[in-house]
C-alpha positions in Angstrom: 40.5 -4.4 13.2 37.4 -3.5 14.9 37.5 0.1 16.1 37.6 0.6 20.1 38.4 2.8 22.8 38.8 2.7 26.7 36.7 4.7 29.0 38.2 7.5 30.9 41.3 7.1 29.1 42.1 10.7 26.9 43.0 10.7 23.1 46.4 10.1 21.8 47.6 9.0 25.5 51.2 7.2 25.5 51.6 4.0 27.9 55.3 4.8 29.7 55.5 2.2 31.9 54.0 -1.3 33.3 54.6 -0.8 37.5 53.2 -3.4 40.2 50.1 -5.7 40.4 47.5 -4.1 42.7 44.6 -6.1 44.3 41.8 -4.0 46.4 40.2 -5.5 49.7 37.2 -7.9 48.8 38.6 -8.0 44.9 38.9 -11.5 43.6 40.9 -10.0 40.3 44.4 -8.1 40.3 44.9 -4.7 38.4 48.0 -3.5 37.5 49.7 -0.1 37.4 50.6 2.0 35.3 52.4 5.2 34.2 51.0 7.4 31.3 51.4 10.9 29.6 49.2 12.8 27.5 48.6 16.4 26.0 47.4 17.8 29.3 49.8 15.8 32.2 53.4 14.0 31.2 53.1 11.9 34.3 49.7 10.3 34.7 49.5 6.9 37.2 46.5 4.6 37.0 45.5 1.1 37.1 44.0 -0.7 34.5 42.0 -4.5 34.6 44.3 -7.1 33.6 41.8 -8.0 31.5 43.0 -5.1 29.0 46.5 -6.0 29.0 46.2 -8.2 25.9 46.2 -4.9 24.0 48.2 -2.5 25.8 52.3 -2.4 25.7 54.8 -0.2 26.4 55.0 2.9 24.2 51.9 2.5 22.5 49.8 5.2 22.4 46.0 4.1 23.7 43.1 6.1 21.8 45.2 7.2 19.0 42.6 10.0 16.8 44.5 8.3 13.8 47.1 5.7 13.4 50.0 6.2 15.5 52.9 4.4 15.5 54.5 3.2 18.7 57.9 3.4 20.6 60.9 1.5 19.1 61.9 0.2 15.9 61.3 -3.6 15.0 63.5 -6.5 14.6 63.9 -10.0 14.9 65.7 -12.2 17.8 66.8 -15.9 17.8 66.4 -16.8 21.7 69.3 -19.6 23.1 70.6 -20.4 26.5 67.7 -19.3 28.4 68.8 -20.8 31.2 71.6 -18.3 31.4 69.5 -15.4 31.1 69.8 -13.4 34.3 66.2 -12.1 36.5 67.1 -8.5 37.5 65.2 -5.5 39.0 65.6 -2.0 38.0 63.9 1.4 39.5 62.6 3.9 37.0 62.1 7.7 38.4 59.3 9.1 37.7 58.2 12.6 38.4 54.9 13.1 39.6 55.2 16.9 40.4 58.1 19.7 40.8 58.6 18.4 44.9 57.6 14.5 44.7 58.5 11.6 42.0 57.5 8.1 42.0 60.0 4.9 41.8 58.7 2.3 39.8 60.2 -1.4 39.8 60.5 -4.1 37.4 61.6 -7.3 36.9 63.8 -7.8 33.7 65.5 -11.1 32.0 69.0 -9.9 30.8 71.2 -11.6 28.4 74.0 -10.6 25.8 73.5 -11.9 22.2 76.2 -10.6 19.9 77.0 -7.0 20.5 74.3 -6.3 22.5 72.4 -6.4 26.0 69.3 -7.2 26.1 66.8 -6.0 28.0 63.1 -8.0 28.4 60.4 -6.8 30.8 59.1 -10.1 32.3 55.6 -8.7 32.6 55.7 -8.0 28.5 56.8 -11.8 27.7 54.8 -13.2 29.6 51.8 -10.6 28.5 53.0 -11.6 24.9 53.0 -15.6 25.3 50.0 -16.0 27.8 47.3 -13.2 27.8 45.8 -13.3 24.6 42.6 -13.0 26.0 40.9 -11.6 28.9 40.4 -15.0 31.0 44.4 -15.9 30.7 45.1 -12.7 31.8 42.7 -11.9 34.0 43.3 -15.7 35.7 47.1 -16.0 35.6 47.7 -14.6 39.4 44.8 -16.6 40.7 45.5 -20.2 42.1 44.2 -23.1 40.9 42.2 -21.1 37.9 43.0 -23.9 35.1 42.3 -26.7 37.6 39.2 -25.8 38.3 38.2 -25.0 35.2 39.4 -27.9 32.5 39.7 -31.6 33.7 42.5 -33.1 31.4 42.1 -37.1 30.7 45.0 -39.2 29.0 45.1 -42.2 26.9 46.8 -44.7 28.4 49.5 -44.7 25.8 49.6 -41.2 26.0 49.0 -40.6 22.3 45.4 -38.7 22.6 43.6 -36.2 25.3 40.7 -35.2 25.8 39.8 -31.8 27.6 36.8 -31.4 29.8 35.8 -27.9 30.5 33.9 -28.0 33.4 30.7 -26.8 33.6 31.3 -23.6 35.8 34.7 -22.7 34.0 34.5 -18.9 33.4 36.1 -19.4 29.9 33.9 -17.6 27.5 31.5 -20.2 25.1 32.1 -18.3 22.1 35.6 -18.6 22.2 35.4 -22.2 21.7 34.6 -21.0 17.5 38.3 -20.2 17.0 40.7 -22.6 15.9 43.2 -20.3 16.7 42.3 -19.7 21.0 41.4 -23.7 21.1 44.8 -24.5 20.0 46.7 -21.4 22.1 44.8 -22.7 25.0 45.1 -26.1 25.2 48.9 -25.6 24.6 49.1 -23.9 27.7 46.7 -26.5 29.6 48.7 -29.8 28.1 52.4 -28.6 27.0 54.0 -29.5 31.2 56.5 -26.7 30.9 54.3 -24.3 29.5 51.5 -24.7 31.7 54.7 -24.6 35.1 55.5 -21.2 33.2 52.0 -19.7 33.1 51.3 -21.1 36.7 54.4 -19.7 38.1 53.0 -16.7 38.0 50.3 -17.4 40.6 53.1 -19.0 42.4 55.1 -15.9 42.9 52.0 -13.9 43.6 51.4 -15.9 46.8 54.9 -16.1 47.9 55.7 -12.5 47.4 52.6 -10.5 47.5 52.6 -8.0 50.7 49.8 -6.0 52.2 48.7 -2.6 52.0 46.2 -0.5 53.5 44.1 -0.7 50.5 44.9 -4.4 49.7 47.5 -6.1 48.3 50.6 -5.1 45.9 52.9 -7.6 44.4 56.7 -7.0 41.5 55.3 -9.2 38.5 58.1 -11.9 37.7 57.6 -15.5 36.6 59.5 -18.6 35.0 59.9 -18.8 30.9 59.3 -21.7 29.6 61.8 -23.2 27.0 62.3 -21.0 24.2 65.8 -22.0 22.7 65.6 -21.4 19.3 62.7 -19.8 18.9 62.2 -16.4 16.7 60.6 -13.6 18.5 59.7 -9.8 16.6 60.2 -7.3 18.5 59.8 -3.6 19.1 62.8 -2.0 21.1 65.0 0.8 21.3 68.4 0.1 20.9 71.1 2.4 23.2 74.3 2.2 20.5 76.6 4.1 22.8 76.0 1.5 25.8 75.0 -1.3 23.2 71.8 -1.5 24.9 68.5 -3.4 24.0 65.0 -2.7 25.7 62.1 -4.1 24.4 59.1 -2.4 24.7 56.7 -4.7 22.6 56.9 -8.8 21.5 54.9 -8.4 18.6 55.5 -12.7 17.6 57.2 -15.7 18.0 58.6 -18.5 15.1 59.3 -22.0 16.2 57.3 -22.2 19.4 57.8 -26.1 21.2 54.3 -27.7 21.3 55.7 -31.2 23.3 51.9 -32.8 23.3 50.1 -35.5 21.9 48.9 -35.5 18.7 45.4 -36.5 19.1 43.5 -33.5 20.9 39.4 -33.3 22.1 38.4 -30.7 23.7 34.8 -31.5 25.1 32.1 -29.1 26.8 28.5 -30.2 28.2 27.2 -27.5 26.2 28.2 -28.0 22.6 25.5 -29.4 20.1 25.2 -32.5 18.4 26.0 -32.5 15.0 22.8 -32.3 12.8 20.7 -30.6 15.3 18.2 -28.6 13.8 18.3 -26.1 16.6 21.9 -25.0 15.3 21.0 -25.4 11.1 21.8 -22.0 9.3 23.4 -20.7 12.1 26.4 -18.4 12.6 29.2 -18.9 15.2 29.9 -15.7 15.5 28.2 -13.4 17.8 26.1 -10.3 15.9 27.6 -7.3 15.2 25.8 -4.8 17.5 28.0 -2.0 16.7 31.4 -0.9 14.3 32.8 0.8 17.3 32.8 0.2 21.0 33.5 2.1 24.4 35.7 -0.3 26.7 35.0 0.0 30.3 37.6 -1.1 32.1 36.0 -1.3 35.6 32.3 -2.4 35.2 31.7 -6.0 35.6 30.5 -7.8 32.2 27.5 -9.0 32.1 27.1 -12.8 32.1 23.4 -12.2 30.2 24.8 -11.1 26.9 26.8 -12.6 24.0 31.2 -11.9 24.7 31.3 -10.0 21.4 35.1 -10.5 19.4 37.0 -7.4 19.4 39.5 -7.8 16.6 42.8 -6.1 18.2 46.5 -6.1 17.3 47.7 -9.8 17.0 51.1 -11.3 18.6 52.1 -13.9 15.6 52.8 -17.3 17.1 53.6 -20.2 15.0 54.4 -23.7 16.3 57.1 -26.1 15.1 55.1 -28.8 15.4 51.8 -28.1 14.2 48.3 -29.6 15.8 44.8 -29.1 15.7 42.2 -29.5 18.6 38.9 -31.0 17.6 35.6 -30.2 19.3 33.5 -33.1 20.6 30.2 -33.0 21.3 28.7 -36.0 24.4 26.9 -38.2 21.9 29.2 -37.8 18.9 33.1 -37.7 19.3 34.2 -36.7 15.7 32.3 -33.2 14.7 30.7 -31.1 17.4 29.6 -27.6 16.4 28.9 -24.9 18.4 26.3 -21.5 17.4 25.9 -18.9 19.5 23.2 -20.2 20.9 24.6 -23.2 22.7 24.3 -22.1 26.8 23.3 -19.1 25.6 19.6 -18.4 24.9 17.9 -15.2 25.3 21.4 -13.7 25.4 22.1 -10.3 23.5 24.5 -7.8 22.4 23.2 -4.6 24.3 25.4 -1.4 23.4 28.2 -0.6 22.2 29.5 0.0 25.7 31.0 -3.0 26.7 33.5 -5.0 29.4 36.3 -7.8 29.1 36.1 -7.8 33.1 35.0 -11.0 34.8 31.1 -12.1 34.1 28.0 -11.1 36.7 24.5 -12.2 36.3 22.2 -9.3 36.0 24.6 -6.1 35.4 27.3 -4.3 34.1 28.2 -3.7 30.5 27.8 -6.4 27.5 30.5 -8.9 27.1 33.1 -8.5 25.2 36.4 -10.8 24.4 39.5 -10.0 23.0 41.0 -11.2 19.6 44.8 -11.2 19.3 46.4 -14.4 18.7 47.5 -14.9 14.4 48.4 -18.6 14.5 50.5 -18.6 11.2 51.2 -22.1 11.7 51.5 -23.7 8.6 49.2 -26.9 9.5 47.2 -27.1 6.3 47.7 -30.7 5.4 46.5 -31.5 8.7 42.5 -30.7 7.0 42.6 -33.4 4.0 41.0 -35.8 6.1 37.5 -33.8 4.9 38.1 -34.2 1.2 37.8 -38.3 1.4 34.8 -38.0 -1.2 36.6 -35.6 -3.2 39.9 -37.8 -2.9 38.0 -40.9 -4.0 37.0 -39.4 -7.2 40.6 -38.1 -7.1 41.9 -41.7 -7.4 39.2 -42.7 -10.0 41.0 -40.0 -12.2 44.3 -41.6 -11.7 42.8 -45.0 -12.7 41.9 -43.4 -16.2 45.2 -44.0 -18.3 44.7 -41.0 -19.6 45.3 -39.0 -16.3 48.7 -38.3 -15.3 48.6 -37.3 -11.6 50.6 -34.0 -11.2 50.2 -33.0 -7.5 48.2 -32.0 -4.7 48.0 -29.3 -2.3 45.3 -27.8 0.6 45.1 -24.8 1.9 43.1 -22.7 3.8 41.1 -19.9 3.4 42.1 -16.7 3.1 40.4 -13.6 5.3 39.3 -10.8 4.2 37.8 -7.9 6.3 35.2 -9.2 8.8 34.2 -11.9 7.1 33.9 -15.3 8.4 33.4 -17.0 5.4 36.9 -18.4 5.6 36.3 -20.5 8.4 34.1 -23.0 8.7 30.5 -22.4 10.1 30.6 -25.7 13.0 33.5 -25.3 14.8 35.4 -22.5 13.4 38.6 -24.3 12.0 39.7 -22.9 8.2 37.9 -23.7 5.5 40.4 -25.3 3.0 40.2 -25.6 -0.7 42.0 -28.5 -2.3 44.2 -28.1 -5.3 45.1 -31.4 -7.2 47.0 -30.9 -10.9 47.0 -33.5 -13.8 47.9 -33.9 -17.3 44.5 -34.9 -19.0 45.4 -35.7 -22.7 48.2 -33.7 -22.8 45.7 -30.3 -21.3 46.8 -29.6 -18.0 44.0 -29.3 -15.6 43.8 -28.4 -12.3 40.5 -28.9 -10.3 39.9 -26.5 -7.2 37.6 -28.3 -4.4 36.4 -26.6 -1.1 35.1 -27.8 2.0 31.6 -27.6 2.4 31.5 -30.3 4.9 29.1 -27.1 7.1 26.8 -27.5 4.5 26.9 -23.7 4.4 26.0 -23.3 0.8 26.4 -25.8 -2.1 30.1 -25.3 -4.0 30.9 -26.5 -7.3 34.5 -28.0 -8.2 36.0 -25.6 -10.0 38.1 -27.0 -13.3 40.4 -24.9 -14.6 42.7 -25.3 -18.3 46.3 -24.1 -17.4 47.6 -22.6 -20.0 50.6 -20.8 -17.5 51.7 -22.6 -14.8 54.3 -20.2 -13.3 51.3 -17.9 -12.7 49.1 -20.5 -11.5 49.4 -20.5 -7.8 49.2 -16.3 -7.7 46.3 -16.4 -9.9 44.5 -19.3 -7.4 45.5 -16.8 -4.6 43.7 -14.4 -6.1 40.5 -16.2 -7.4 40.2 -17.7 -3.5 40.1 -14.2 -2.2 37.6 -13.0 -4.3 35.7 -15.9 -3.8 35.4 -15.1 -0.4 34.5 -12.0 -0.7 31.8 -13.0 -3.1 30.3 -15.0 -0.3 31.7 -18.5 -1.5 31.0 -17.8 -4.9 33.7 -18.3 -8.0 34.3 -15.2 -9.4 33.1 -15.7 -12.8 34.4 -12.1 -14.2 38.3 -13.1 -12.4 38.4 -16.8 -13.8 37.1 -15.6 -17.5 40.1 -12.7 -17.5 42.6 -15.1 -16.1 41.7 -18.4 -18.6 38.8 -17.3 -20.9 35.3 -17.8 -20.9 35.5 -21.8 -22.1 38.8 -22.4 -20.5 37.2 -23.2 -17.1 33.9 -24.9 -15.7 32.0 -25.8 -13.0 30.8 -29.4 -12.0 28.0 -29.7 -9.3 28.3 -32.2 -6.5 26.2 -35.3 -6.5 23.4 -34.8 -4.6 23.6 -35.4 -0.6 21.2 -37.4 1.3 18.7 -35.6 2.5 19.3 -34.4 6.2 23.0 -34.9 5.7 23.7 -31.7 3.5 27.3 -31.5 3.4 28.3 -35.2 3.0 28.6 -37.3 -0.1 27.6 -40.4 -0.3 30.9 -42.8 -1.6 28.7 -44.7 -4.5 28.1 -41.2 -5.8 32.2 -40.8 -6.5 32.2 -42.7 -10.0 29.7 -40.5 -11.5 31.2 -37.4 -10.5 34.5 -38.5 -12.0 32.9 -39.0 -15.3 31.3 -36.0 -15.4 34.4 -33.9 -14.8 36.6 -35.9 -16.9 34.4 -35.2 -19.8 34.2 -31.6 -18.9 38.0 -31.6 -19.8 37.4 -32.1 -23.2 35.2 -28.9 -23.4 37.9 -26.9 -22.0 39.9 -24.6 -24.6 
């Protein structure tokens, strides 16, 4: 994770307690109160943007000088019978000197599961499900925000969707590069109860907000959507003489209900056109301007410069059902990409200092946007569609009667540290590698393919003599680590340790056509067969 800490907060300060939503005369964006303690006062009150909610809980401490570990213990939670669970309000006391204390009130689901009570803050599940990033959360009290920002249209059978972000939608560009925000987002926008669930919240705001001098004040509660069955990890502390369960912390969720169609675009008037030679040999990902940022939680971001990632703790959340939502560009449907570029020339990262707040022309701090959703869906086999070439020359193999087809397998990626590598460089879904196993005159051979269809750099296909096969798949998961480490590069020194020096090879792609780097042309497929079909025989 990328190191950060929030202005005007001290070191090592413990967050108590989530109170009410707070919205100042002439503010368009709620804050939200809460309750804090440090070395110097045990009873601090402040509000804080919603916009840094993504990465702040209950008992964990904000600005740790090392790492801290937070309230609770963690476990695991099947959810049933929501629709039992009960919506309660309870007062916390809390001292703010030796003659005055402060009541704070909160809005609970209770239900009993097995021996216990359970205890959920409603502001920390729906924090948890919704506000992964600053725009959810900093839009989820507003009315209206997702229809007038994203125009859904439907098929008429129903069985694809495209999603227009409009123009002015204050979604950040950039954001668009990860597979994992496209897919979180557009569940919320297309899934019916979900998107009732995450609206609910404005609803409540409007019905039961009440004025103050200063503005407005409003008790956070909402609606869940449907989460019967589903697995959530928690953080709690658990009351054994009362048999008491509150949560403090929703750390991920296993079997999330994704009821949408299959066939997702998500379109925006400024992605490029694939092949334009304004975005060749360039990154998604905006620049690093620094390892270590200051966040300001009341300055304004500024709508000049890049919304740098801020890698953050990540709530896991993986979907029974999995999908994928493709980018579309307005000339070609099939394989937009994006750089950082696109709507945004002339823009720069310009200190370290930096803002998730709501985007001004002309001041405040740089941009910034948070990172915190792992998608640990397994949805792998949904990315074979971008080895046709290599499955082509797959099925010339299988012709041969000396091939005996063993299996085949995709996954993606894996990350390591910062690097990007393991995505792909167009529109930020994984890069995969293919694995396909076969019995080649009685060698068993397993060729390793990756998707180069970014035409970041060329990659060989990797062929590789198994002379173990219960270690295969642990060393593969090793040799694709380093691999992308080494900047897409086989490891030359791993693969000779783990097989020998002649007990694997490399075998160049044919050649692309020229300004179509990354594809293959089909008549080039025989060829390529031959050549690693004969590179078998070398193997030993």
């Amino acid at each position: 994770m990328r190191d950060y800490l929030f202005k005007n907060f001290s070191l090592d300060t413990i967050l108590n307690y989530f109170g009410e939503f707070v919205k100042e005369i002439g503010s368009v964006y709620w804050r939200i109160n809460i309750f804090l303690s440090d070395s110097k006062n045990p009873n601090k009150n402040k509000t804080v943007s919603l916009a840094s909610t993504p990465v702040l809980s209950q008992g964990k401490t904000v600005n740790p000088r090392r790492n801290s570990t937070s309230r609770g213990k963690i476990s695991s939670l099947r959810l049933k019978n929501i629709a039992n669970w009960e919506s309660k309000s309870f007062k916390q006391r809390i001292a703010k000197n030796s003659s005055s204390e402060k009541i704070i009130l909160q809005n609970y689901f209770v239900f009993t599961d097995g021996e216990y009570t359970y205890f959920i803050p409603q502001f920390e599940l729906a924090r948890a499900l919704f506000f992964r990033d600053s725009y959810l959360a900093r839009s989820a009290p507003v009315f209206r925000v997702l229809e007038d920002d994203f125009q859904i249209d439907c098929s008429n059978d129903g069985g694809s969707v495209r999603i227009n972000v409009l123009k002015n939608s204050n979604y950040p560009l950039n954001s668009f590069n990860d597979l994992s925000k496209r897919n979180h987002l557009c569940w919320i926008l297309l899934d019916s109860q979900v998107r009732a669930s995450y609206e609910s919240i404005a609803k409540y705001q409007l019905q039961e907000s009440s004025y103050t001098e200063d503005g407005k004040k409003w008790i956070f509660h909402f609606d869940p959507p449907d989460l019967d069955d589903v697995t959530i990890k928690i953080r709690a502390t658990y009351d054994e003489s009362r048999k008491y369960c509150f949560v403090h912390q929703i750390l991920g969720f296993e079997g999330l209900q994704a009821n949408i169609p299959e066939n997702i675009e998500m379109f925006h008037p400024e992605f490029s056109i694939p092949g334009s030679k304004a975005n060749e040999g360039k990154s998604p990902v905006a620049p690093d301007a620094s390892e270590s940022f200051c966040v300001d939680d009341i300055d304004v971001a500024n709508a000049d410069t890049i919304r740098t990632e801020i890698d953050a703790e990540k709530v896991e959340c993986e979907f029974k059902t999995p999908f994928v939502v493709k980018r579309v560009s307005e000339k070609e449907k099939s394989n937009a990409t994006l750089s950082v570029t696109d709507g945004e020339e002339g823009k720069k990262v310009i200190s370290q200092d930096v803002s998730m707040n709501e985007s001004v022309a002309g001041q405040g701090k740089s941009a910034a946007e948070w990172n915190t959703i792992n998608d640990t869906t397994d949805n792998d086999h949904l990315f074979e569609r971008k080895f046709t070439c290599f499955s082509n020359m797959v099925d010339r193999l299988k012709a041969n009667r000396w091939c005996e087809f063993i299996s085949l397998d995709t996954k993606s990626l894996p990350r390591r540290g910062r690097s990007k590598k393991h995505l792909l460089s167009t529109d930020g879904s994984p890069r995969c590698v293919a694995i396909v196993q076969f019995k080649i005159r009685d060698k068993h051979i397993a060729f390793l393919e990756v998707d180069t269809s970014d035409a970041v750099k060329p990659i060989s296909t990797l062929v590789i003599f198994v002379r173990d096969a219960g270690k295969l798949k642990y060393q593969i998961g090793k040799v694709m680590a380093e691999f992308v480490s080494d900047s897409l590069t086989w490891p030359t020194k791993l693969l000779s340790d783990y097989y020998g020096k002649r007990g694997y090879v490399r075998i160049p792609h044919p050649e692309s056509k020229s300004g179509n780097k990354g594809v293959l042309l089909p008549n080039s497929v025989h060829g390529w067969a031959n050549r690693c079909y004969l590179a078998v025989s070398k193997l030993r």
